[in-house]
C-alpha positions in Angstrom: -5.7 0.3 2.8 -3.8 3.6 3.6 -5.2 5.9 0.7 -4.5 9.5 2.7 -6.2 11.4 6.1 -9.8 11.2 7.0 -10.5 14.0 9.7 -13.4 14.0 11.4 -14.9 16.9 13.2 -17.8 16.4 15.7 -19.0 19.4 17.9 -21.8 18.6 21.0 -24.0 21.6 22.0 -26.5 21.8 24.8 -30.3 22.5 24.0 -32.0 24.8 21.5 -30.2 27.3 23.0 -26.5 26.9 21.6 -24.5 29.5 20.0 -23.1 27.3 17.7 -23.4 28.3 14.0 -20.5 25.9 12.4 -20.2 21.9 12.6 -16.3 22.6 12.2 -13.7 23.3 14.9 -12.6 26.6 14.7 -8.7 27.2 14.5 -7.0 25.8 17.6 -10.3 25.5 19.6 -11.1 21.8 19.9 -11.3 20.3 23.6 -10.0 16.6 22.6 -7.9 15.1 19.6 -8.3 11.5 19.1 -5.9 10.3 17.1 -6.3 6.6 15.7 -3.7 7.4 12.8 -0.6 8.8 14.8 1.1 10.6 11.5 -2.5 12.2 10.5 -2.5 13.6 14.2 0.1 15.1 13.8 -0.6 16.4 10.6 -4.1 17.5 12.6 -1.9 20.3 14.6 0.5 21.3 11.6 0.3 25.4 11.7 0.2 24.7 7.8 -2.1 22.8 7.2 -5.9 23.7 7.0 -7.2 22.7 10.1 -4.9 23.3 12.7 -7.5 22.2 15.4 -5.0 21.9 19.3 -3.7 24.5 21.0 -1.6 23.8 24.1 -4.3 25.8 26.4 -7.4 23.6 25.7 -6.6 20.6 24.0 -6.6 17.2 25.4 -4.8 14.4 23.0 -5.6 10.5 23.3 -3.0 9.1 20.3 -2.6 5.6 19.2 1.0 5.0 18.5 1.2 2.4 16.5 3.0 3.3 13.7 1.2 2.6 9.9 3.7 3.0 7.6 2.6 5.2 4.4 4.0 3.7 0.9 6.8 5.9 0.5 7.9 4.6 4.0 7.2 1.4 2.7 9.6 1.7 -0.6 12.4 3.5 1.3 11.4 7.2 -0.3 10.7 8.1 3.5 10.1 7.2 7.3 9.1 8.6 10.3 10.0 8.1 13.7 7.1 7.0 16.3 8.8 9.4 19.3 9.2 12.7 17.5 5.5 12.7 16.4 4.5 11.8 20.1 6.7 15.2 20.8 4.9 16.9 18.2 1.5 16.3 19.7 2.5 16.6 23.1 3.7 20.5 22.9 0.2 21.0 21.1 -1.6 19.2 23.8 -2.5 20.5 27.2 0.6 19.4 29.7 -1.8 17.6 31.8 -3.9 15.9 29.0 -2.2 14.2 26.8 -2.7 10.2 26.8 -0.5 7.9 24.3 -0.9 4.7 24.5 0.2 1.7 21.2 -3.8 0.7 20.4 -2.9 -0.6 17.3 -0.3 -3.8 18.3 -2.7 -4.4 21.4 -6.0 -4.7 19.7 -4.4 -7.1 17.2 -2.6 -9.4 19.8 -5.8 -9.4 22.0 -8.8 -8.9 19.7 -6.9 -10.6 16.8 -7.6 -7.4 14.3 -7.1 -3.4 14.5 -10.8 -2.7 13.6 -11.5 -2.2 17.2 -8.5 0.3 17.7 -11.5 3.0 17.8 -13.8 1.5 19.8 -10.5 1.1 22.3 -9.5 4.6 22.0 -13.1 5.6 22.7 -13.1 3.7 26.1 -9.6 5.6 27.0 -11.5 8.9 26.0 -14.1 8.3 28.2 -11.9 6.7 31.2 -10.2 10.2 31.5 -13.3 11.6 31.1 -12.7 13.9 28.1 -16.4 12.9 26.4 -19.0 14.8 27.5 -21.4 11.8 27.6 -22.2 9.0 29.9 -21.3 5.8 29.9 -24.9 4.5 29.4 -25.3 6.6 26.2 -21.7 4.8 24.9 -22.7 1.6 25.6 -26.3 1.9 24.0 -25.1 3.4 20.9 -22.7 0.4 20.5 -25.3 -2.3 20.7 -27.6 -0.2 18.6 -25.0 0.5 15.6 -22.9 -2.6 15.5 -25.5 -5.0 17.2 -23.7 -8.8 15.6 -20.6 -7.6 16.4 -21.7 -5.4 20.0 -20.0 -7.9 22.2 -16.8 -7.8 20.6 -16.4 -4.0 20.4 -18.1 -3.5 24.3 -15.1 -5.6 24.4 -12.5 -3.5 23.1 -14.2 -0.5 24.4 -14.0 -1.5 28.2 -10.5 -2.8 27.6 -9.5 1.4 26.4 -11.2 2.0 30.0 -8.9 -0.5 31.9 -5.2 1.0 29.9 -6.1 4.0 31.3 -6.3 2.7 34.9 -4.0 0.1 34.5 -1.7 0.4 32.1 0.8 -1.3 33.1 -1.3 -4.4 32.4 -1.1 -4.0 29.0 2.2 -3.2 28.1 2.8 -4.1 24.7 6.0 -5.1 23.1 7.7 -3.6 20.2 5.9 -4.3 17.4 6.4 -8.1 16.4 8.7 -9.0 14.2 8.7 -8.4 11.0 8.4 -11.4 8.8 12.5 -12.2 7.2 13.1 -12.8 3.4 13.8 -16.8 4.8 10.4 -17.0 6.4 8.6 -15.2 3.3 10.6 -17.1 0.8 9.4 -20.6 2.7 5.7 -19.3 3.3 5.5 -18.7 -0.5 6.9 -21.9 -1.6 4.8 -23.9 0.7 1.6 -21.5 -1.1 2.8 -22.5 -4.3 2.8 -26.0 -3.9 -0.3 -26.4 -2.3 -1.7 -24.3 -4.7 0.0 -26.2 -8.0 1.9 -29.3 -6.6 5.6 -29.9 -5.6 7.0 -29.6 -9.6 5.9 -25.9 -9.9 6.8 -25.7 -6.1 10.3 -27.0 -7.1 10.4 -24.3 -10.0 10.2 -21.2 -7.7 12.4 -22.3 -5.3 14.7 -22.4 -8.1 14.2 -19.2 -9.7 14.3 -17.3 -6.5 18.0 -19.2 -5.4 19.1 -18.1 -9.1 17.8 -14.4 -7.7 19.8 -14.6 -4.9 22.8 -16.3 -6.1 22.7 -13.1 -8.5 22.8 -11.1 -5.9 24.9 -12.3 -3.5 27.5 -9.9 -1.8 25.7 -6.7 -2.9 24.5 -6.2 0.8 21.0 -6.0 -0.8 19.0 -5.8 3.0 16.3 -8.6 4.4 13.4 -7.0 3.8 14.2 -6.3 0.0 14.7 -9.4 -0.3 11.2 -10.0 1.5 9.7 -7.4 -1.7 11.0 -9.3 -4.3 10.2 -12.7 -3.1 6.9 -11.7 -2.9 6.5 -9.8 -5.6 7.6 -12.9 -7.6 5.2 -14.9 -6.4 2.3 -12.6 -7.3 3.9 -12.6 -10.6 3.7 -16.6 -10.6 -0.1 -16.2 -9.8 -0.3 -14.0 -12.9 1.4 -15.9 -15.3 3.1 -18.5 -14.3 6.9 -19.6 -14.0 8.4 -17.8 -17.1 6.6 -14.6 -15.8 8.6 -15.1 -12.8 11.6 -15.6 -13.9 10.7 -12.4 -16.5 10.3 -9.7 -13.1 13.5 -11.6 -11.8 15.7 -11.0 -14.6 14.8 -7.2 -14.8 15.4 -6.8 -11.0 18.6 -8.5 -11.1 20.1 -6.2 -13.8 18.9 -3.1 -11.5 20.0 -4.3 -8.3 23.8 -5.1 -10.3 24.0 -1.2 -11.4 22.9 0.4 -7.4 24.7 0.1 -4.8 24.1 0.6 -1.2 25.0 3.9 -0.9 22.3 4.9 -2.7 20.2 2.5 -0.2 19.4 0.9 -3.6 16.6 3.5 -3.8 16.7 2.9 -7.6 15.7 -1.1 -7.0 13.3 -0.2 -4.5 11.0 1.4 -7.4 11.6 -1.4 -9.3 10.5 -3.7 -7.1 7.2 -2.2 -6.4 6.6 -0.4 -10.1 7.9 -3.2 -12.2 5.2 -5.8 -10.9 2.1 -2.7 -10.3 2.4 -2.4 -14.3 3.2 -6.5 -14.8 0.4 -7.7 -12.2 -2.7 -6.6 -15.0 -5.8 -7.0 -13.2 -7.7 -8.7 -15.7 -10.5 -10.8 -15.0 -8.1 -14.3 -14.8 -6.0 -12.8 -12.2 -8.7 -10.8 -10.2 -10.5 -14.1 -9.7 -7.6 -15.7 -8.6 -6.5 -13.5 -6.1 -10.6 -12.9 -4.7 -10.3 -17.1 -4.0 -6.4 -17.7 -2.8 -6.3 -19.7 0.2 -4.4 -16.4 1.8 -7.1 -14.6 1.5 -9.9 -17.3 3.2 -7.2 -17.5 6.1 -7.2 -12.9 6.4 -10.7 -13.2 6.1 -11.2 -16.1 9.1 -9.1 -14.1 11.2 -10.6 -10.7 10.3 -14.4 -11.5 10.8 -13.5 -14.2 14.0 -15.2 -16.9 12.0 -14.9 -20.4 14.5 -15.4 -23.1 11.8 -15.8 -25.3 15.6 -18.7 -23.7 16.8 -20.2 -23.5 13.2 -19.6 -20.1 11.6 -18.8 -19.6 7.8 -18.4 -17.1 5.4 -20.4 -16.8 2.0 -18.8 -14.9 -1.0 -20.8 -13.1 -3.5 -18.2 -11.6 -5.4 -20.0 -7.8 -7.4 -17.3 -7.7 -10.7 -17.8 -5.5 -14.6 -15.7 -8.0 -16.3 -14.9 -6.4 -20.1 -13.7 -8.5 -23.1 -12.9 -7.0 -26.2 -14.6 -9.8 -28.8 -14.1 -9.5 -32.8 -13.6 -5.7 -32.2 -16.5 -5.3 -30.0 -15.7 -4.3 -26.1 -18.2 -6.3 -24.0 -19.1 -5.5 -20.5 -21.6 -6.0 -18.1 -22.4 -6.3 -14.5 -22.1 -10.4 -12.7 -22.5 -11.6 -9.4 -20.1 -14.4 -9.5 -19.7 -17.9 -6.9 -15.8 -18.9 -5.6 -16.3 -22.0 -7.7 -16.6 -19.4 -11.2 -13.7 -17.4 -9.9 -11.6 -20.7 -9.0 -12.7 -21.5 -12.9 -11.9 -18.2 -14.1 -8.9 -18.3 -12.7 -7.7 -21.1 -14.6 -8.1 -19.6 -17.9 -4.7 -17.9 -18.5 -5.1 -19.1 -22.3 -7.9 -16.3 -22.7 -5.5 -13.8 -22.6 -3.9 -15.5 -25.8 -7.3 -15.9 -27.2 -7.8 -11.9 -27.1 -5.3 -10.4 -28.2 -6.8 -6.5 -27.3 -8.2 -7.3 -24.3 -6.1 -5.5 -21.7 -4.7 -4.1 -24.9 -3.4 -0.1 -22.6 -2.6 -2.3 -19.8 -0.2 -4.6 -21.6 1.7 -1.5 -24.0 2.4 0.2 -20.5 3.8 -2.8 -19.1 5.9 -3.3 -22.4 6.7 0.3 -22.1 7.8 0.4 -18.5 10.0 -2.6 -19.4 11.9 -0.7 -22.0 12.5 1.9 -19.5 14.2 -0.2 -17.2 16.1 -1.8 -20.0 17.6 1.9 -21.0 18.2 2.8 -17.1 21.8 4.1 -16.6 23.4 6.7 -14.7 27.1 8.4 -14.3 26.6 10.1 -11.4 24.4 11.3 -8.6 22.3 13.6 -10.5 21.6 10.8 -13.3 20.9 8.5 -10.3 17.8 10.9 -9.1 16.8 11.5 -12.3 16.2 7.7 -13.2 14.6 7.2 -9.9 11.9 9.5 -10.4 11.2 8.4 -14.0 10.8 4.6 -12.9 8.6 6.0 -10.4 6.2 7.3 -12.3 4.0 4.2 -12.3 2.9 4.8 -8.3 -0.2 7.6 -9.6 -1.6 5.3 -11.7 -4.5 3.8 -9.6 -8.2 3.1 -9.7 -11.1 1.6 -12.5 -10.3 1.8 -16.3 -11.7 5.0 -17.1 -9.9 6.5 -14.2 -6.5 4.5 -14.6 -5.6 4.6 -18.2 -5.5 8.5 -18.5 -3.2 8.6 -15.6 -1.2 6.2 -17.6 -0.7 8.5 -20.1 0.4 11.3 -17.9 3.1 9.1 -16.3 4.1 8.3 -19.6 4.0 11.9 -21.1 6.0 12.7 -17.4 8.5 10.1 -17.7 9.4 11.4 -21.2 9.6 14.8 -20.2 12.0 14.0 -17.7 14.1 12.5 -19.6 13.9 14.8 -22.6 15.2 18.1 -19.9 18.0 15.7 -19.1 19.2 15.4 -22.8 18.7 18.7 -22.9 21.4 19.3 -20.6 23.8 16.5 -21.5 26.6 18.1 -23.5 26.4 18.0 -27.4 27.7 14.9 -29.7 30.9 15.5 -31.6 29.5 16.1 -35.1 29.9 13.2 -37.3 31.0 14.3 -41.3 28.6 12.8 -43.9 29.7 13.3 -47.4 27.9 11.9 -50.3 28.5 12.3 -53.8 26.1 12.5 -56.2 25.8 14.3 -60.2 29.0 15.7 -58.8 27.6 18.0 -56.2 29.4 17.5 -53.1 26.7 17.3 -50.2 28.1 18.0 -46.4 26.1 18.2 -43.6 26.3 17.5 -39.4 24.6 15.9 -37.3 
């Protein structure tokens, strides 16, 4: 999960002896950059940012370039482009010592996960010999630290030695496609019904055909289209087909007002915003998305897990559920089984049952939902404006106590935005009131 940079700075001295007073780099002085995260690298060698750690005189650069989108890339807010970063780092790199190489695609297609993207860099390091340790001391260390999983990342770290040999053996393929709205909208159907049988199956299908239907000739793009189809689905999970149809119908009344010229920025906030404040993580929907079938299949993959040769996975699932009971908030710590989360997961009807519980959650929903209903703009100005207000939802993250007083800050953020934009709206024509009453006549504007 992409939650900001993590730098770390390691410094090796030799003996007692060492002159070295500080484990951080100083300014521009570090021998080698490895850079797993290629838009943190770069950030690494900004001149305005804190740390600043290459300089073109000293610094060798081994850079995976894979590119991780951030969530603004993700929602259309922003993108960057894979070559001008390589550029970037280059010209703060020594000319001779720079090493690219896309770690991330690789290590998935042959190791079937990234986790081992660092072991893999680390073998590249070493191969062109910018670590000032031996290969015996590598090797140990990754059979003392990882030990179950040694073979796997001795692996991926003798594969980082052979790239840098032979490269050319490894050449990877832009990155593989990127799943289509089609092939998302069929995936999630087919989830649906083996989750809940072919009538509920049947049911999506037809709300998401309505959706697109609604849509059609608006030169909406794919993988918009990809969004919302998912994101209606999760919202199916959550509450079922009505609930669907509910983030549908909001969507389609967005995506009617923007147009691509605005590269439907405006919908693009929607899409992600409108089901971050609808998806409520209570304890129903927590449990049903720790024990979906998509999950046991990520999980499989991720830990290697050979059902053939006997391996297996046991959950114990660490949850604070909280109910709010006769007034009371009740909460406490459980270990919970998948068969109590499957069950859990079943009980929508609690949420009927206890009316408060969730009680913040739910009123920001029902207030975001308003907002969208009030959205309108007259020109490109208004158009900004609005996008930034239905943004607002993207801060609030993290556990109750942390969450719900960022939820009044977007709240108190959105209003203030909107507030500076009456204040410049010009005034109403004023409207004549005249009463009569114990024959005083009464006039006032308003």
């Amino acid at each position: 999960i992409r939650n900001g940079g993590v730098y770390s700075q390691m410094v090796f001295s030799r003996g007692e002896r060492s002159q070295m007073t500080t484990p951080s780099i100083p300014y521009g002085h570090a021998d080698l950059l490895l850079g797993i995260d290629l838009l943190e690298a770069a950030r690494s060698i900004d001149a305005s940012q804190p740390i600043r750690v290459a300089d073109p005189a000293l610094t060798a650069s081994v850079v995976n370039t894979a590119k991780t989108p951030t969530i603004l890339t993700l929602m259309g807010r922003d993108d960057f482009e894979v070559p001008v970063l390589e550029e970037v780092i280059r010209g703060s790199s020594h000319p001779e010592r720079y090493f690219g190489f896309n770690v991330g695609d690789l290590c998935e297609r042959v190791l079937d996960t990234k986790l081992y993207a660092n072991i893999m860099m680390l073998g590249m390091a070493y191969q062109l010999g910018y670590l000032p340790v031996t290969l015996e001391t590598i090797e140990n260390a990754i059979r003392d630290i990882v030990r179950h999983e040694a073979d796997r990342n001795m692996r991926a770290f003798h594969i980082g030695r052979k790239i840098v040999v032979r490269p050319e053996l490894f050449v990877v393929e832009p990155t593989r496609e990127v799943e289509s709205a089609r092939k998302a909208f069929r995936r999630k159907t087919n989830e649906v019904r083996a989750r809940f049988g072919e009538r509920q199956a049947r049911g999506f299908k037809l709300v998401m055909k309505q959706t697109f239907r609604a849509t059609r000739g608006l030169r909406v793009d794919d993988q918009l289209m990809r969004d919302v189809i998912i994101r209606a689905f999760d919202c199916m999970i959550w509450g079922g087909l009505k609930y669907s149809q509910q983030y549908c119908r909001r969507l389609v009344e967005i995506v009617r007002q923007d147009s691509a010229d605005h590269n439907y920025r405006m919908t693009r906030a929607v899409v992600q915003n409108l089901a971050k404040v609808m998806l409520i993580k209570d304890e129903v929907y927590v449990s049903a998305m720790l024990t979906s079938p998509e999950k046991y299949r990520k999980d499989q993959r991720r830990f290697n897990v050979n059902r053939a040769r006997g391996d297996r996975i046991t959950y114990s699932h660490h949850n604070r559920p909280e109910f709010n009971l006769f007034g009371h908030r009740i909460r406490f710590h459980w270990t919970g089984r998948d068969w109590q989360l499957r069950l859990m997961a079943r009980m929508r009807f609690l949420r009927g049952v206890l009316p408060k519980w969730h009680q913040r959650e739910r009123a920001f929903r029902d207030w975001y939902e308003g907002l969208i209903d009030r959205a309108g703009w007259a020109n490109g100005a208004e158009y900004d404006k609005w996008v930034e207000v239905l943004s607002v939802p993207e801060a609030v993250t993290g556990y109750r106590e942390v969450r719900y007083p960022k939820m009044e800050r977007a709240r108190a953020e959105a209003q203030s935005l909107l507030a500076h934009s009456d204040d410049r709206d010009p005034p109403a024509e004023p409207r004549i009131v005249i009463s009569l009453s114990d024959r005083v006549l009464h006039r006032s504007e308003t």
